[in-house]
C-alpha positions in Angstrom: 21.1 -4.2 1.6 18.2 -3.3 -0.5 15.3 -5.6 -0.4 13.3 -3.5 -3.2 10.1 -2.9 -1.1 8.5 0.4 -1.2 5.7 2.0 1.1 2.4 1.1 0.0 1.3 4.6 0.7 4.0 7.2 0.2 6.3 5.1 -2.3 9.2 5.7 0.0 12.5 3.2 -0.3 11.9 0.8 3.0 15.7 -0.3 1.8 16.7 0.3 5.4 14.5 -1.9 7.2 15.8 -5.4 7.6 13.1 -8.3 6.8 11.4 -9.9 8.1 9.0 -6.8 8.3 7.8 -6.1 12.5 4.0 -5.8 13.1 4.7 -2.4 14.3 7.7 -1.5 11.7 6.6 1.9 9.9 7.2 4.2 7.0 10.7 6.3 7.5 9.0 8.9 5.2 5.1 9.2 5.8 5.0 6.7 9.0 2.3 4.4 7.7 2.3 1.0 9.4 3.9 -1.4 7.5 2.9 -5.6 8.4 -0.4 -4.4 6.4 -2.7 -6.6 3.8 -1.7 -3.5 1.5 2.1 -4.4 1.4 1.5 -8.1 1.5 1.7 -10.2 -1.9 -1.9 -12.2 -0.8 -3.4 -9.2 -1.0 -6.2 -9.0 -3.7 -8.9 -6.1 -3.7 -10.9 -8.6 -6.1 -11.4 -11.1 -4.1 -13.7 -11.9 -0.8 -11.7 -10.9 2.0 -9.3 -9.4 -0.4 -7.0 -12.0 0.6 -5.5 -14.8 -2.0 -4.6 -17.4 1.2 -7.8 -19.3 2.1 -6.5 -19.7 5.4 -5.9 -16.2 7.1 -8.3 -15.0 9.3 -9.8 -11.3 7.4 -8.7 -8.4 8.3 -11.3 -5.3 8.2 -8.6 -2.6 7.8 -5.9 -3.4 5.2 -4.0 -0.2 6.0 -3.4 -0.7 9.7 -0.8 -3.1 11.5 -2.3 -6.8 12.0 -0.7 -10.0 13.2 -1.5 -12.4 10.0 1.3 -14.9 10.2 0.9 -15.2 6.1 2.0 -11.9 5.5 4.9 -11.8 2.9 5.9 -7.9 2.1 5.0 -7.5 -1.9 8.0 -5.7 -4.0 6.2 -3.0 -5.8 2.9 -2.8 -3.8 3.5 1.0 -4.3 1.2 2.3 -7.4 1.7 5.8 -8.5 -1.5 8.0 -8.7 -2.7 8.4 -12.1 -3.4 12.4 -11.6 -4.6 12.7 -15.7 -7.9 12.3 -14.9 -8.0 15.0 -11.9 -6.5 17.3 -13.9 -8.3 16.6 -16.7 -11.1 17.2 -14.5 -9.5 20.7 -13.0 -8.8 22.0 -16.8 -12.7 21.4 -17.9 -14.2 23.8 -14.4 -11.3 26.1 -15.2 -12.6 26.9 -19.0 -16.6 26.1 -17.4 -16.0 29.0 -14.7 -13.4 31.3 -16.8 -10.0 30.9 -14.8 
């Protein structure tokens, strides 16, 4: 059954993990903990506490395994890098220091 999540840090499919998500459920590809504020759908980087539910206590690492009993997994927490700039970047030294 696919339940459409990916890893918030690798991208990975986490189609073969049943739901509800375990605190201590990880990554099949890059073994990043999972029951994160990262992969949750509260989670907010533009708010206080990065968190959109007024109740949950805050969590100072959003990348590492809590026990928030609010946390939802978010479909499509995953965002690609956008490399253009670093490359961008890369190509500009390369003509300043004639590679």
């Amino acid at each position: 059954m696919d339940n459409g999540l990916l890893c918030w840090k690798c991208g990975a499919s986490l189609a073969a993990l049943s739901l509800p998500l375990l605190r201590l459920d990880e990554c099949p590809a890059c073994r990043a903990q999972l029951h994160v504020c990262r992969l949750c759908v509260d989670f907010a980087p533009g708010l206080a506490k990065q968190c959109r539910e007024p109740t949950a206590e805050e969590v100072s690492d959003k990348t590492r395994a809590n026990f928030c009993d609010h946390f939802k997994p978010k479909p499509g927490a995953w965002t690609p890098r956008d490399t253009a700039a670093a490359e961008q970047a890369r190509s500009a030294l390369e003509k300043l220091f004639g590679k």
